[in-house]
N, C-alpha and C positions, 0 to 999 in steps of 0.2 A: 168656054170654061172646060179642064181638063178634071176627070178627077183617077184616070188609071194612074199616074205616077202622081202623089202629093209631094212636090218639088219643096213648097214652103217647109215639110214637116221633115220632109229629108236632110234639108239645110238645117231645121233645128234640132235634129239628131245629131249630125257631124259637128254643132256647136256644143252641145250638151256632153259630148264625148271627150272634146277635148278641154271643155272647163272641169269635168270630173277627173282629167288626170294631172290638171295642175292644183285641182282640190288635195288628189293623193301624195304628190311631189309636195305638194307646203306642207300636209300632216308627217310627211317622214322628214322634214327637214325639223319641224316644229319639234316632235316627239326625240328626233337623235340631236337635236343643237347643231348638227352640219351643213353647211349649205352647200358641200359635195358629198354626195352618199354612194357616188357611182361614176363611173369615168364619162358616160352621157352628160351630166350634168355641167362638167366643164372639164373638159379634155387636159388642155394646155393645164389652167389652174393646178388640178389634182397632180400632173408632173411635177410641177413646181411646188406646191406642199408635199409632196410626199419627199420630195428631194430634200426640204428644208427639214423634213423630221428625220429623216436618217442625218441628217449633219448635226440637229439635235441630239439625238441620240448618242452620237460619237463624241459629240460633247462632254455629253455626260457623264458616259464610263472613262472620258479622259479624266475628270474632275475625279471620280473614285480613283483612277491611278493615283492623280497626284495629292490626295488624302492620304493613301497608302504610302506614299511615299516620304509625306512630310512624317508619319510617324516615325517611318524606318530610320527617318535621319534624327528626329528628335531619339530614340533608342540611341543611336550609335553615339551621341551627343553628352546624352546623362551618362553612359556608362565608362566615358571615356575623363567624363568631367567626375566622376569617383576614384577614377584610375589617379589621376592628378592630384586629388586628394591624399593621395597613396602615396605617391612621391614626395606631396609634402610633407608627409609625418616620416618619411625616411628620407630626408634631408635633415630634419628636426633631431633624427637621430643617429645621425652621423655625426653632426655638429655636438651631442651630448657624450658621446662615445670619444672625439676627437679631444677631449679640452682633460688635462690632467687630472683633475678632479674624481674622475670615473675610474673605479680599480678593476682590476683584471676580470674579473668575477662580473663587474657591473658591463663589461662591453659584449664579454660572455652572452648575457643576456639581453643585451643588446643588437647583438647577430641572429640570435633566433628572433625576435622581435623582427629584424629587415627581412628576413627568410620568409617569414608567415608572410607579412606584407607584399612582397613581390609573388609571393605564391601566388596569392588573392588576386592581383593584378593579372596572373597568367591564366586563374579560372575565369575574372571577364573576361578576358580576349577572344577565351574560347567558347563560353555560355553563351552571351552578348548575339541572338539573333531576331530576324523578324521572321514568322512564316518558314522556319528551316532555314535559311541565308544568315550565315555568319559573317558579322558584319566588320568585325575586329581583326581578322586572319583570315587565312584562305578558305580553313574549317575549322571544324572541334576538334579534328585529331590533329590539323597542319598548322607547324608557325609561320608558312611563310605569309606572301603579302596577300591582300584581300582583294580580289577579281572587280572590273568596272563594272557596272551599276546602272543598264539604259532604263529610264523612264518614260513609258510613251503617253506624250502630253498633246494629243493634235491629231487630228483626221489621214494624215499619211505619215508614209515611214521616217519622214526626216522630223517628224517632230519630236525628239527626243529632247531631254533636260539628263545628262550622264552625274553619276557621282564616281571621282575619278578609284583608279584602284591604287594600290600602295599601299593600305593601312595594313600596319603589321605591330598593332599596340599589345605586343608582349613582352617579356625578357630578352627575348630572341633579337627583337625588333628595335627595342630603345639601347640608345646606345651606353655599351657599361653596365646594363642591368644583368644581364647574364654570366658575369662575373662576379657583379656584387653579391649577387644570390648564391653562388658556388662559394665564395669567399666566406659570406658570410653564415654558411652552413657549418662551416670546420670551425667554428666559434675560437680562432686563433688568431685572430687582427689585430696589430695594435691600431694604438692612437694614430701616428702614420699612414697604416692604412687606411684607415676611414677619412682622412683628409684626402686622401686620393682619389676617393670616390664621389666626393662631393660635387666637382665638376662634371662627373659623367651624370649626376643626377639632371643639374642645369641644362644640361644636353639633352637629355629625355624629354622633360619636361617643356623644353625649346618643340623640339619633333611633335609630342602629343596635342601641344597649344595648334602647332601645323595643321596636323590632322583634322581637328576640333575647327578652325576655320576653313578647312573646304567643306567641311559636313555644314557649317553654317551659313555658309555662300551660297552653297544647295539648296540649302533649306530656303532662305532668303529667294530663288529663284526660282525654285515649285511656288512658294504662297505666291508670289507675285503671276506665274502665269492662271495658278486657280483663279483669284481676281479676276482677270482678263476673261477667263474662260466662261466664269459662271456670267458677267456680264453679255458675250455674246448668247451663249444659249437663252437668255432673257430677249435678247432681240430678236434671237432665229425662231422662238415659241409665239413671239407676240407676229413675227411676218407671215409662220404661216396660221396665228388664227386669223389673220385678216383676210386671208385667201380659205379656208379650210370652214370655218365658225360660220354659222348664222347668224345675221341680226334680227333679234327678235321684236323687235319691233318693227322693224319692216316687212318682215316675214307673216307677221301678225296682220297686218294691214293687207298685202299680200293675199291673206286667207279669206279675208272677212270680205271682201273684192272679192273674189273667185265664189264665194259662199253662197252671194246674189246676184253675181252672174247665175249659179246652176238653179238660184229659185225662179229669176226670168226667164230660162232656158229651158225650164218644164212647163209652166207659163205659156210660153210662144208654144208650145208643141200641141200644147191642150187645142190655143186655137189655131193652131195651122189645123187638125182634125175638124175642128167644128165649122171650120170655110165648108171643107167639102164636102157638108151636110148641106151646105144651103141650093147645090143643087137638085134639089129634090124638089124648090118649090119650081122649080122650070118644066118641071115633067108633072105637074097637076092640071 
C-alpha cells in the first residue's frame, strides 16, 4: 500500500473538476436560454446561427423597405386619384360651358372655375412627396418627368422591386392641360372652344388612369414580396433557434445529472482520503 501519491483521490479530483465545469456550462446555458454562449461550445453550429441571423436581419430591414414603400406608392396613388377627380369636375364643366344655354358671363366664370381647378392639380404634382421625394414630377420646382424609384427588397443588389419613371401628372404633362389652363385664364372662350377641349381632357384622364396603374402594379408587387419575406424570416428565426436556443428541459435534466455527479464526486474524495488513513493500523 502506497500512500506518498493518493492516486484514488487524484482521480477524484480530475473527476470533480470536470463535473464542476459542466455544472457551470448548464448554469450559463440555463441562466442565458442559449445552448451556444461561445464559439467552444459548438464551433460549426454558432457559424451557421450566426449566419442565419444576419440573413434575418436583412430580412427584416427588407420588410421595413418594402413598408416604406407600399406607403410611397399608396401617396402617389390617392393624390393622383384626387387629381382625376379634378378632371372630372372639369370635364363637367366644359360640357356646362359648351351647351348654349350658358351666357357669356356664365363661361366667364366658368374658366376661372377650370383655372383654379388645374391650378390645384399642378400644386399636387408638385406637394405630392414621401420623405422629400416628389413623387408626381421630377421636383417641386421641376415639371418634367418623375425619376425611377429602386426598392431594395432582398439580401443582395439585384433584389430590387423598380417604380418606373415618367410620371409627369401636371399641366405640363397631361396632354391639353396646359392650354386649357392658358385658355381658360383669358376668360374669352366660346362654346366652341370648350368643345375642343373636351377630348384633350379624355386624353389626360386616359394618361393619369396609366400612371395610377403602374403605381398599382407596384404596389401589388411590394405587398406580395412582404408576404414572402416576413414568411421566410419566420423560418430563418425558427432554424436558427434550433441550433442557437436551449432546450430547457433537457438542459434541466442535464443539471440535475451533473448536480449528483459533483455530490458523488465529493463523496468518493472524502473516501479515497480516509483509505489512506488505514495505513496506520500496519505500522502499530
Amino acid at each position: 500500500m502506497r500512500i506518498n501519491t493518493n492516486v484514488a483521490s487524484l482521480n477524484a479530483q480530475e473527476a470533480a473538476t470536470n463535473t464542476n465545469n459542466n455544472l457551470r456550462s448548464s448554469l450559463e446555458k440555463l441562466s442565458s436560454g442559449l445552448r451556444i454562449n461561445k464559439a467552444s461550445d459548438d464551433a460549426s453550429g454558432l457559424a451557421i446561427a450566426d449566419k442565419l441571423r444576419t440573413q434575418a436581419s436583412s430580412i427584416g430591414q427588407s420588410i421595413s423597405n418594402g413598408n416604406s414603400a407600399v406607403s410611397l406608392t399608396q401617396i402617389a396613388d390617392k393624390a393622383m386619384a384626387e387629381q382625376s377627380n379634378i378632371l372630372d369636375t372639369v370635364k363637367q364643366k366644359l360640357i356646362q360651358a359648351s351647351t348654349a344655354t350658358t351666357s357669356e358671363e356664365g363661361r366667364k366664370a366658368i374658366g376661372k372655375d377650370i383655372n383654379k381647378l388645374l391650378t390645384q392639380l399642378d400644386n399636387i404634382a408638385s406637394q405630392t412627396n414621401y420623405n422629400g421625394i416628389t413623387l408626381l414630377q421630377a421636383s417641386a420646382a421641376g415639371n418634367d418627368s418623375s425619376g425611377k424609384l429602386d426598392f431594395q427588397m432582398g439580401e443582395t443588389k439585384d433584389n430590387l422591386i423598380s417604380l418606373g419613371s415618367g410620371i409627369t401628372a401636371n399641366t405640363h404633362g397631361l396632354q391639353g392641360m396646359s392650354g386649357l389652363k392658358a385658355s381658360a385664364a383669358t376668360g374669352s372662350m366660346s362654346a366652341g372652344d370648350y368643345r375642343v377641349h373636351m377630348a384633350d381632357v379624355d386624353s389626360a384622364l386616359n394618361q393619369l388612369n396609366s400612371w395610377r396603374s403602374d403605381v398599382g402594379s407596384t404596389q401589388n408587387q411590394l405587398e406580395s414580396a412582404l408576404r414572402n419575406m416576413m414568411t421566410q424570416k419566420t423560418n430563418i428565426k425558427a432554424a436558427e433557434s434550433v441550433i442557437r436556443d436551449v432546450d430547457y428541459a433537457q438542459e434541466s435534466a442535464n443539471f440535475n445529472k451533473q448536480n449528483i455527479i459533483a455530490q458523488a464526486g465529493t463523496y468518493a474524495q472524502s473516501q479515497a482520503n480516509a483509505i489512506q488513513q488505514n495505513i496506520t493500523r500496519l505500522l502499530q
